[in-house]
LOZAVO-890480 format. One record per residue (C-alpha): y, z, x; residue in three letters. Coordinates in steps of 0.2 Angstrom, whole numbers, plus 5000, padded with zeros to 4 digits. Example, Ala and Ser with C-alpha at 12.3 -4.5 7.8 and 13.67 -1.06 7.14 Angstrom:
% residues 2
+-------+------+------+------+
: north :   up : east : roke :
+-------+------+------+------+
:  4978 : 5039 : 5062 :  ala :
:  4995 : 5036 : 5068 :  ser :
+-------+------+------+------+
//
This chain:
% residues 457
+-------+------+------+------+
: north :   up : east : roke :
+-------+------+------+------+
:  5000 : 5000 : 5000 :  unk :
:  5014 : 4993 : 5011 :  unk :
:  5031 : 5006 : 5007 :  unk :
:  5041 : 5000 : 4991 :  unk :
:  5058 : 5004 : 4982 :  unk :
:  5059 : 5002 : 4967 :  unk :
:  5062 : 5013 : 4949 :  unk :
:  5052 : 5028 : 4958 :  unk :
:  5062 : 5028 : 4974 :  unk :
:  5052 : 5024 : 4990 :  unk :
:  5036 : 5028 : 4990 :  unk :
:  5021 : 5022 : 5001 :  unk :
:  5006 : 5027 : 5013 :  unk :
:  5013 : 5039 : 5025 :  unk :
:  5005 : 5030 : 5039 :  unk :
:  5020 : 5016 : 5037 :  unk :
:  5032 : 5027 : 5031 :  unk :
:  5038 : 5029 : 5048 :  unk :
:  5053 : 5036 : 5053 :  unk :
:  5065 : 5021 : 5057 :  unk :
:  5058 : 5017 : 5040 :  unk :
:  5063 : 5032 : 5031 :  unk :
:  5081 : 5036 : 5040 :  unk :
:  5083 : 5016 : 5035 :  unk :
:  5082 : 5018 : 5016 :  unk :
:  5091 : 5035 : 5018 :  unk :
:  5107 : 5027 : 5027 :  unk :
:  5105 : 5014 : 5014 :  unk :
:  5109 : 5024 : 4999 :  unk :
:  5122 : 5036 : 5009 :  unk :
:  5131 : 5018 : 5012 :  unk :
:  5128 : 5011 : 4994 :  unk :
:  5129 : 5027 : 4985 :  unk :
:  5142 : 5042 : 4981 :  unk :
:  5133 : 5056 : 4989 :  unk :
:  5150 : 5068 : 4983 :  unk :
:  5152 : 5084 : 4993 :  unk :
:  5135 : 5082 : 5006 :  unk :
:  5118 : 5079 : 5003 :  unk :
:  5103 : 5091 : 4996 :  unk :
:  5087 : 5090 : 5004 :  unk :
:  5069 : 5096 : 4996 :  unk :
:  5052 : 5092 : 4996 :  unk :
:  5036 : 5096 : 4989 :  unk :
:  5020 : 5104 : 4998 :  unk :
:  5010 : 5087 : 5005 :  unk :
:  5007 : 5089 : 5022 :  unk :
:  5018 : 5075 : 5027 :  unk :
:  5035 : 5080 : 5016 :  unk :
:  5040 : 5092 : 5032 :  unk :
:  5041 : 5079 : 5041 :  unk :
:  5048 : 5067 : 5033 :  unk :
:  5062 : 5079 : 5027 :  unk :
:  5066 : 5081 : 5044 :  unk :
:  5068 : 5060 : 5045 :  unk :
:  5080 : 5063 : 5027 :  unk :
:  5089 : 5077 : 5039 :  unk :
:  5092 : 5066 : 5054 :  unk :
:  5097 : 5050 : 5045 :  unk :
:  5110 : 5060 : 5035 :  unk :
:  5117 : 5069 : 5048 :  unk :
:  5121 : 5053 : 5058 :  unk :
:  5130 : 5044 : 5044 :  unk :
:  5140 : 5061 : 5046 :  unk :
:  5134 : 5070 : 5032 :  unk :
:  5135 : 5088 : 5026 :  unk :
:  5115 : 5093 : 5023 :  unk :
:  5109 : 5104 : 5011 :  unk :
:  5091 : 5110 : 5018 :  unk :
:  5082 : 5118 : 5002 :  unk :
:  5065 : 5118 : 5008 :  unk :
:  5049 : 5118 : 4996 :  unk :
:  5057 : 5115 : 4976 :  unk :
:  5057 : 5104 : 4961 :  unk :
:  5063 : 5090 : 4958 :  unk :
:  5073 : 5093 : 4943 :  unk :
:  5078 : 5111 : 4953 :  unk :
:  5085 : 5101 : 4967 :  unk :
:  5095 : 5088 : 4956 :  unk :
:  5102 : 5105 : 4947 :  unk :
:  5109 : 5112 : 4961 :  unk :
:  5115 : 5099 : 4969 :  unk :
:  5125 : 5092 : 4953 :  unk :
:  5132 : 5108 : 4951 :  unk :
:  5139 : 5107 : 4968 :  unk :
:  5144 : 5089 : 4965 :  unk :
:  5132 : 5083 : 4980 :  unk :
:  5119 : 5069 : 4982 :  unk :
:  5100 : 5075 : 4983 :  unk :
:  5084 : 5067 : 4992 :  unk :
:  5068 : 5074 : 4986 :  unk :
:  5052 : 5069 : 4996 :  unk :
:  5038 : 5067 : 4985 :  unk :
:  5023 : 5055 : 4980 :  unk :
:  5025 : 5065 : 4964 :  unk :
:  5008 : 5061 : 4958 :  unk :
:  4999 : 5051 : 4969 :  unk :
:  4987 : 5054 : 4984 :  unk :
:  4993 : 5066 : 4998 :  unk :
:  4989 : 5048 : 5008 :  unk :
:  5006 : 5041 : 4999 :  unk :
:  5023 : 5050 : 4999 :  unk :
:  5041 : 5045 : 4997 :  unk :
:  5059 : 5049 : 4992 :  unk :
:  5068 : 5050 : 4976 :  unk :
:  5086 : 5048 : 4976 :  unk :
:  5102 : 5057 : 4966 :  unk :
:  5120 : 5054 : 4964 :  unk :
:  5131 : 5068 : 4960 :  unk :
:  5131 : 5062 : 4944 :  unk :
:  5110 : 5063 : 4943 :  unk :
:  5096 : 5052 : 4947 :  unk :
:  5100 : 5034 : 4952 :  unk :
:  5100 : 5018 : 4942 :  unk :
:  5096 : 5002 : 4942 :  unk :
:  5110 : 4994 : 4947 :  unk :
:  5111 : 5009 : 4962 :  unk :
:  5093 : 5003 : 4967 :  unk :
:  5102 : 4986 : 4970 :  unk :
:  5117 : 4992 : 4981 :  unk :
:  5104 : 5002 : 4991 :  unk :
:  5091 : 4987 : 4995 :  unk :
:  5107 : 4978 : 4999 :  unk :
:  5113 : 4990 : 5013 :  unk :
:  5095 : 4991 : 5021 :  unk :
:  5100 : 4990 : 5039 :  unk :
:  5118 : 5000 : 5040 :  unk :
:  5119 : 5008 : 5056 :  unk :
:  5123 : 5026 : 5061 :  unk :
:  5139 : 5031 : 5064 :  unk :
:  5135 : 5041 : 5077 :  unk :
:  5120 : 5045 : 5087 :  unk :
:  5125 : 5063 : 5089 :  unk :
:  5128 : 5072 : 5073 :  unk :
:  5138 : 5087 : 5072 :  unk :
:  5140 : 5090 : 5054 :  unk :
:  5137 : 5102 : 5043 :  unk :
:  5119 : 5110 : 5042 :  unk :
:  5113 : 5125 : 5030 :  unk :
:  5100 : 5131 : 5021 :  unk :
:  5100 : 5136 : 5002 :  unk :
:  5086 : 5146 : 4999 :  unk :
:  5095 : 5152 : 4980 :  unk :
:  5088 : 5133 : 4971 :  unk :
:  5073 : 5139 : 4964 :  unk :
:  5080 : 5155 : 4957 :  unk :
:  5095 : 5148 : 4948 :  unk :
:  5082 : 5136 : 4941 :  unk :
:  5072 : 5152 : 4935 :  unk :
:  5089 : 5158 : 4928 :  unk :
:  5094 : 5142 : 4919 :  unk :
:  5077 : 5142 : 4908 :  unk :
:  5078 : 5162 : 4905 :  unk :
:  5095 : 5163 : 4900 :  unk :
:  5092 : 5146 : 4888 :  unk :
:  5078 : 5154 : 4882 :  unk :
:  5079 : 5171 : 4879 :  unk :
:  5069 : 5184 : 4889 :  unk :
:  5059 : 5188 : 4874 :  unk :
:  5057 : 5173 : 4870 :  unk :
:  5039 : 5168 : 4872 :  unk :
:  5032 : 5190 : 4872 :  unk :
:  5014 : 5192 : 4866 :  unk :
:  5008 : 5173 : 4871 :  unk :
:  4992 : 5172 : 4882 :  unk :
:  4998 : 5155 : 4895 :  unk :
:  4987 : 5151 : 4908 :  unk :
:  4995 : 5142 : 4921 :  unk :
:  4985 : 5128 : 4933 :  unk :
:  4994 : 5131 : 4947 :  unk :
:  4984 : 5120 : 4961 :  unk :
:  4997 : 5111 : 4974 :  unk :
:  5011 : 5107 : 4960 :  unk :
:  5030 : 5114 : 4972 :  unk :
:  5035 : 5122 : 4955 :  unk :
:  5019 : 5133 : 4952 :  unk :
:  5027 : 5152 : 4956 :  unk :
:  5046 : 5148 : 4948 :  unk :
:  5035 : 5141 : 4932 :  unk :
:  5025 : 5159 : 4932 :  unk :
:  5041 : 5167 : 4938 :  unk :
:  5050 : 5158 : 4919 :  unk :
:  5036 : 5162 : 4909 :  unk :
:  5034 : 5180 : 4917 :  unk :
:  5051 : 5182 : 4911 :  unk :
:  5051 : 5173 : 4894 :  unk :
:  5039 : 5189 : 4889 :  unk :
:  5022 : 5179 : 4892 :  unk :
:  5005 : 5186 : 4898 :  unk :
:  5003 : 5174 : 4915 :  unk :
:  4982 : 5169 : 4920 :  unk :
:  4986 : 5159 : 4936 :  unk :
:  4971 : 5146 : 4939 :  unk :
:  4965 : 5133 : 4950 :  unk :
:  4978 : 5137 : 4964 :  unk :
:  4977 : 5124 : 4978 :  unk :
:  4982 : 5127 : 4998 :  unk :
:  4974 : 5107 : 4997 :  unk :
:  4986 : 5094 : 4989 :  unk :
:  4978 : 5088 : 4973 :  unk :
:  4987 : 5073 : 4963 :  unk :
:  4987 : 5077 : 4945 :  unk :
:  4994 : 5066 : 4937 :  unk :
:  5000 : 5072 : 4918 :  unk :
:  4999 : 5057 : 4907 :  unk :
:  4982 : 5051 : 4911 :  unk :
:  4975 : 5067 : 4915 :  unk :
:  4955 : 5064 : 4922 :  unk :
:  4941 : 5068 : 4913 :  unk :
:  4935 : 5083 : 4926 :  unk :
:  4951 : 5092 : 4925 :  unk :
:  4952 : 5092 : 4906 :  unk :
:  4934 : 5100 : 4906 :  unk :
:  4941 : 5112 : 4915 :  unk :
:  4955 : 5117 : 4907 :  unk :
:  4945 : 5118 : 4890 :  unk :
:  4933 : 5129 : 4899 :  unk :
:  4948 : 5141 : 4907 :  unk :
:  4956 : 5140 : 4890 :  unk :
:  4941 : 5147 : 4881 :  unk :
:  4935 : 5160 : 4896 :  unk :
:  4954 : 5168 : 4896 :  unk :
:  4956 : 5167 : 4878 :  unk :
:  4973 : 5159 : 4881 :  unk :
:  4985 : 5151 : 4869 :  unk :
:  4990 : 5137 : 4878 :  unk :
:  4989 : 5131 : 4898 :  unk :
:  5002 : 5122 : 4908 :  unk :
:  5003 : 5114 : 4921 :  unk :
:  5015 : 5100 : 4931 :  unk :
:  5011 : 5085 : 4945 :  unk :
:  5017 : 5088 : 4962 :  unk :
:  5034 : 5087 : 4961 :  unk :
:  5034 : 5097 : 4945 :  unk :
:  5046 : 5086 : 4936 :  unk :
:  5030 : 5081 : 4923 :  unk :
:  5023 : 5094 : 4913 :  unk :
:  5005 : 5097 : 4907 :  unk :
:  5002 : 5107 : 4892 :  unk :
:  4984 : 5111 : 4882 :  unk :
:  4984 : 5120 : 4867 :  unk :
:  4974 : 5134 : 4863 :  unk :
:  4955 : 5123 : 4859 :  unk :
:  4958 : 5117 : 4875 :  unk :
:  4966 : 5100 : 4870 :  unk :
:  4979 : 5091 : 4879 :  unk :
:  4995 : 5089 : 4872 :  unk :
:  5002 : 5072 : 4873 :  unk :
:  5019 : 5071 : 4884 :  unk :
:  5029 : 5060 : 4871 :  unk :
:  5025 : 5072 : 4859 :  unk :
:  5032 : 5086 : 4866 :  unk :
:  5045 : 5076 : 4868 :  unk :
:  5048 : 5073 : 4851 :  unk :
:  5047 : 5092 : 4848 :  unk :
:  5060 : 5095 : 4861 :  unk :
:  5073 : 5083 : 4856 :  unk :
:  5070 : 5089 : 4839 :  unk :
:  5071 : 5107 : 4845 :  unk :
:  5087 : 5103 : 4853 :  unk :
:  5097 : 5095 : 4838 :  unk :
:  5096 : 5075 : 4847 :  unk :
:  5105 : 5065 : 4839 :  unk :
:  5099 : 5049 : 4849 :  unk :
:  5083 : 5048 : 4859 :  unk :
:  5080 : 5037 : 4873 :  unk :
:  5062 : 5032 : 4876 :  unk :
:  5051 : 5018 : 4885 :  unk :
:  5040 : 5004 : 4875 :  unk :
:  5021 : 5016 : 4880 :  unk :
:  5028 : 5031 : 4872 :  unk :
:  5021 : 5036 : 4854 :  unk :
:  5032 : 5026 : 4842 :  unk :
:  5029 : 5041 : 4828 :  unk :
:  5046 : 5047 : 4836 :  unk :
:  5054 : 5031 : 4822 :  unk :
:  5048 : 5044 : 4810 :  unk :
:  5055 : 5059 : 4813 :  unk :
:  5073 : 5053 : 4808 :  unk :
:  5083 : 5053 : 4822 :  unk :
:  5100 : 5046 : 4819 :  unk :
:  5094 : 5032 : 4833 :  unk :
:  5079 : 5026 : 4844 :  unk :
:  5080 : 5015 : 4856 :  unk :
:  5065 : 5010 : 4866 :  unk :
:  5065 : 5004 : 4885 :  unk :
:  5054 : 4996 : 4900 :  unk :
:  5044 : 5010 : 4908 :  unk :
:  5052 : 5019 : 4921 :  unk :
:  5068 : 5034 : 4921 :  unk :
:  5082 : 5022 : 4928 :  unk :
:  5079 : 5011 : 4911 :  unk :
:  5077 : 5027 : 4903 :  unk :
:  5095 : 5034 : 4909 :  unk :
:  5103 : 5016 : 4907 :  unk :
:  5096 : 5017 : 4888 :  unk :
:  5104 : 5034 : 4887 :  unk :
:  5121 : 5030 : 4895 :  unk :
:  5122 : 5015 : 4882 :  unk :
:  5121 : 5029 : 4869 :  unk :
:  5136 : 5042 : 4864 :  unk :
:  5136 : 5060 : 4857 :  unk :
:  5117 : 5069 : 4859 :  unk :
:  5106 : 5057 : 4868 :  unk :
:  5089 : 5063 : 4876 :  unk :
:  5078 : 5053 : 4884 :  unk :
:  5061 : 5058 : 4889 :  unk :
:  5043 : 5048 : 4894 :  unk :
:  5026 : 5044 : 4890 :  unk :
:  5020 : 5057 : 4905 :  unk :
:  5032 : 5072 : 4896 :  unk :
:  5049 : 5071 : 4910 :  unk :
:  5064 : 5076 : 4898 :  unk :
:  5080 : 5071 : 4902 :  unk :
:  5094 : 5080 : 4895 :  unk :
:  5111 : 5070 : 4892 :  unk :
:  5123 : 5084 : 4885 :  unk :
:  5125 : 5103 : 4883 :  unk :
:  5112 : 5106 : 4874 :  unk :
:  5111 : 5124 : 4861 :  unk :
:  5094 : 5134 : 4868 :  unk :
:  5085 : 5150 : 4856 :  unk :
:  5097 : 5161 : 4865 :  unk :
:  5109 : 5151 : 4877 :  unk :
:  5117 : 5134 : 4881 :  unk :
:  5105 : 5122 : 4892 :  unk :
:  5118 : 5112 : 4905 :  unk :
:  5115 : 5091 : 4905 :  unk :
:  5101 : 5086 : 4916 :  unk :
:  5098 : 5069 : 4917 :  unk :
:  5082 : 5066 : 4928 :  unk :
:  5064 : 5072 : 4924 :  unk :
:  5062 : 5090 : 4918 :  unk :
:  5044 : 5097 : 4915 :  unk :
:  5049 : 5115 : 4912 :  unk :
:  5060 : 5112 : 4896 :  unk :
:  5050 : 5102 : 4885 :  unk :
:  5036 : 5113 : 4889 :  unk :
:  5045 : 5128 : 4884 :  unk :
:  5054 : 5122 : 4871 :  unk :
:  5038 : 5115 : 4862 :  unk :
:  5028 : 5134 : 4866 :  unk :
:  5044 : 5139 : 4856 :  unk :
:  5042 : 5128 : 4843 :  unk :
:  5027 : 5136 : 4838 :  unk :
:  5031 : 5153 : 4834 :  unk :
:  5018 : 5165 : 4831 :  unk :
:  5007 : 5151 : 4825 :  unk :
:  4993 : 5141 : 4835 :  unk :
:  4999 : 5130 : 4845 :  unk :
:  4989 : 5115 : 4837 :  unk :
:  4996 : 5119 : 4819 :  unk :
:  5013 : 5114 : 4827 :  unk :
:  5006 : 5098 : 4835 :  unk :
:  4999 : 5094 : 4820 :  unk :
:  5017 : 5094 : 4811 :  unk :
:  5020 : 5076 : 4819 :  unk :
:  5019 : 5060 : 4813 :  unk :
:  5001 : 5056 : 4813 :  unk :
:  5002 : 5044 : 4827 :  unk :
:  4993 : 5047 : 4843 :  unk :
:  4994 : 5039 : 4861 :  unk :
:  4979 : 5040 : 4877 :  unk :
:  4983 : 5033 : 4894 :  unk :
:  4973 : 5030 : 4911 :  unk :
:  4973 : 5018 : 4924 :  unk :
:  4962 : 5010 : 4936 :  unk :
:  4964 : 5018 : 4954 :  unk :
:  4961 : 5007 : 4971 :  unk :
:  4966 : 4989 : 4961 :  unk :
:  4978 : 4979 : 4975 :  unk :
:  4993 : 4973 : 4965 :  unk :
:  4989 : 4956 : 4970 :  unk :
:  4973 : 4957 : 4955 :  unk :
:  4982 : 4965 : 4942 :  unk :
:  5000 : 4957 : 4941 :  unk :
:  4992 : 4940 : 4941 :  unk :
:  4979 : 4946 : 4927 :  unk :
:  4993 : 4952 : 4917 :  unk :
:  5005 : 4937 : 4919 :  unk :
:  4991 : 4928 : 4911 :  unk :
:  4991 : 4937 : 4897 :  unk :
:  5010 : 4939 : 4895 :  unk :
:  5011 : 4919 : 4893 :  unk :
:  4992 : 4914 : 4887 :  unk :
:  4987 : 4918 : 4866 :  unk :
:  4971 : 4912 : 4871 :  unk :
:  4970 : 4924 : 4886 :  unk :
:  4976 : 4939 : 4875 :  unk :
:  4966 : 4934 : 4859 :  unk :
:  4948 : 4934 : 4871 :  unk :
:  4953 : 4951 : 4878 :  unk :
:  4955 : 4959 : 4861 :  unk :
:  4942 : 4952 : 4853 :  unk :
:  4929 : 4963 : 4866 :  unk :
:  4939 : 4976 : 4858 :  unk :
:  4936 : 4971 : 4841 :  unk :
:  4951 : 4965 : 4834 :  unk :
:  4965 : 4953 : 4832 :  unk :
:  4984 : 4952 : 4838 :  unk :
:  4994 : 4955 : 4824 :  unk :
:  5011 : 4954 : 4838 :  unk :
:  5014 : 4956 : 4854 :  unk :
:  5030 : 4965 : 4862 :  unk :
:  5032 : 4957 : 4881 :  unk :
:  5046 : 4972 : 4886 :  unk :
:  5035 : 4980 : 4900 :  unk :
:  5017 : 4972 : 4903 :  unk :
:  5009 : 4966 : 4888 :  unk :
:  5009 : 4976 : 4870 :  unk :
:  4998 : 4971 : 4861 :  unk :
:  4996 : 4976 : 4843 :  unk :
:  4980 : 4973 : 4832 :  unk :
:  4980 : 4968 : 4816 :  unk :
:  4972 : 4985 : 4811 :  unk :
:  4986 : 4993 : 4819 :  unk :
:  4979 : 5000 : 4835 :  unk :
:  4989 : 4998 : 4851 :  unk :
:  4984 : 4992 : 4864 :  unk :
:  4996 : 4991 : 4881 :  unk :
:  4993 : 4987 : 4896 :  unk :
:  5003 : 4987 : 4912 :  unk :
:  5002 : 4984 : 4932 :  unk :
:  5009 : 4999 : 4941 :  unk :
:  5027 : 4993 : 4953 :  unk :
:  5023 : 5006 : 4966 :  unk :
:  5004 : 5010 : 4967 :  unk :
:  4987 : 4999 : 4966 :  unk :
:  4984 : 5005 : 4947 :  unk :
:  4981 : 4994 : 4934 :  unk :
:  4989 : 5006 : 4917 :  unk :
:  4982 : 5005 : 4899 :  unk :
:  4992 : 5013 : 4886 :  unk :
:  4984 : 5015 : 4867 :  unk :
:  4988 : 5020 : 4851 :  unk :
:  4981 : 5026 : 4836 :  unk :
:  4981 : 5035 : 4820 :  unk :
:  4968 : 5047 : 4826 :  unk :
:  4965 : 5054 : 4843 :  unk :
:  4945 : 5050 : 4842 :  unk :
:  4948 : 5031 : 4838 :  unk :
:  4963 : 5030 : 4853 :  unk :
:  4952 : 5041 : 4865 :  unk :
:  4937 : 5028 : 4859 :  unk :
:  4947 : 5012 : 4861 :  unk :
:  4955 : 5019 : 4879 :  unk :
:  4938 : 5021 : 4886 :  unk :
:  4931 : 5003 : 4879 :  unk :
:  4947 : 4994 : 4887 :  unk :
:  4945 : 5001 : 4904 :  unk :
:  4927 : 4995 : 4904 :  unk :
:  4932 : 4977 : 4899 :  unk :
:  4950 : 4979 : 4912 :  unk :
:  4936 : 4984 : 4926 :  unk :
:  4923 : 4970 : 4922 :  unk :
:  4940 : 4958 : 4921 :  unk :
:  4946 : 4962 : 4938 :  unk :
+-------+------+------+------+
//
């Protein structure tokens, strides 16, 4: 997987994420971009992200740079406090891919960077330091992860979530102790499991088969009424109700937005489209991907949130919590939808509020190890061949009754399943997105189509 920047930031194996490499791409977006009063740095705990901090550091610094070291954080941690301090950031993470793979997402001062940033920054590939001997600014701020904490108690109320029974899966995700540390303070009774010294990729919105077996049989052992989780840069959340099931990211997004008093919501073309049903003032749907997300939401005016299909919120205005007033955050948050849809259920099972929304539901998984060069062809086909698509779904058992071409190929049956299905831009993934009107037949449908994408490829 040869390094690649694109709506995820820059992200590849971290054998040719070299150095000259990195502090390139990091003098890029210094040149191209407002980076405000300096530049925060975090990271999350893969092996490689020390080092490549150190690059992010260096590269900075010789563009004459204030930097802002904050050590091991989340991603939406680290765009807080560096918004607040109306500074740049430079997270490096793989999110939730392999510990082989790494990367670098970049923030404005204004929030994560957009499309039309992504541009300014691929055109300034090659600016050259300003000086070889950097003698600006340097410091630590070791405070990131505790205002964090702060921002969702305060929101929230300490009482908040008292008497709930919430395991946490902590294995290698950056933001495992300040999302015990929230919950700890929200009132709940925290069961850490599965915690990691080994980076392990989970990865929220196609969560494998293994680890959902596991967190039913936590869930059951612990007698627990819901578990959460995030990926490695804890900007996605993961959240099982109290059978053990996994709730869907989009509709915990539906429940926040709704929790929050959106007017507006923002969200890509794979997310569950029971959201047009819950009577919002306006819905707008966008290509996969938070920079098309944000532009979606800067279109927008008054209360507009955006969140995807893998559960990152983001928040576009001063938003009214249970107890407090939840500043705008406009990149991937895991830990307010999360807490806001535990909320939402009171008292009750968590299932019984679940089961309040539209009766719609979404799956997703991937195929791993699938060089790009197989699966963007194999989808090109399908986006301008009927004949292609119509042979494909009829393995499937059914017929296309239209066909939505925003971001990969949507394909809808003439039953109205859904079935989706999209090359990944930065990894060698081949992504199948379904929906349903009931998880059995989606969960059904997902596996069938990922044995006829394999067979295909």
């Amino acid at each position: 997987m040869a390094p690649k920047f694109g709506t995820s930031g820059l992200r590849g194996l971290v054998t040719e994420l070299t150095s000259d490499l990195v502090q390139d791409h990091v003098r890029a977006f210094i040149a191209a971009c407002d980076t405000g009063h300096g530049l925060f740095v975090g990271e999350d705990l893969r092996p490689s992200s020390p080092r490549l901090a150190e690059d992010v550091t260096q590269a900075a610094r010789g563009m004459g740079v204030p930097v802002t070291t904050c050590g091991a954080v989340p991603t939406p941690a680290l765009a807080l406090a560096a918004m607040q301090q109306g500074a740049a950031a430079i997270m490096v993470t793989g999110s939730h891919i392999p510990a082989d793979r790494n990367g670098l997402k970049f923030y404005t001062p204004q929030g994560e960077i957009t499309k039309t940033h992504e541009t300014a920054i691929l055109a300034a590939l090659g600016t050259k330091p300003k000086s070889l001997v950097s003698e600006t600014i340097l410091r630590q701020d070791d405070t990131v992860g505790a205002g964090f904490v702060a921002r969702n108690v305060a929101g929230c109320g300490a009482g908040a979530l008292t008497g709930r029974r919430i395991g946490l899966y902590s294995h290698s995700a950056v933001g495992r102790d300040l999302l015990a540390e929230i919950l700890t303070g929200l009132g709940a009774e925290v069961t850490e499991l599965g915690r990691s010294d080994t980076f392990i990729p989970v990865d929220t919105e196609a969560v494998a088969p293994d680890v959902r077996r596991q967190i039913k049989a936590w869930v059951a052992e612990h007698r627990l009424d819901a578990l959460v989780s995030t990926d490695g840069d804890s900007d996605r959340p993961l959240l099982a109700d109290e059978t053990g099931r996994i709730v869907p990211g989009d509709i915990m997004g539906q429940i926040t937005a709704e929790a929050l008093a959106a007017e507006a919501v923002v969200t890509p073309i794979s997310s569950n489209s029971g959201v047009t049903q819950k009577g919002f003032a306006r819905v707008a749907r966008t290509r996969i991907g938070s920079p098309y997300v944000i532009a979606g939401m800067e279109a927008l005016a008054g209360r507009v949130v955006g969140y995807e299909a893998n559960g990152g919120f983001l928040l576009g205005f001063a938003a009214q919590g249970p107890a407090g007033v939840f500043a705008p955050l406009p990149t991937r948050d895991c830990v307010l939808p999360l807490l806001m849809t535990l909320i939402a259920a009171g008292a009750a099972p968590l299932s019984q509020r679940v089961a309040q929304e539209p009766p719609v539901f979404t799956v997703a998984d991937r195929l791993q190890d699938v060089p790009q060069d197989r699966t963007q062809p194999f989808v090109a086909r399908l986006s301008r061949d009927v004949a292609a698509r119509a042979g494909f779904l009829a393995k499937l058992g059914g017929q296309e009754a239209g066909c939505d071409l925003t971001d990969g190929v949507r394909m809808t049956l003439d039953d109205g399943r859904v079935v989706h299905i999209r090359p990944s831009g930065n990894a060698p993934e081949l992504r199948l997105y379904i929906e349903a009107k009931d998880p059995e037949t989606a969960q059904a449908l997902l596996s069938e189509g990922l044995h006829h994408l394999a067979q295909a490829l």
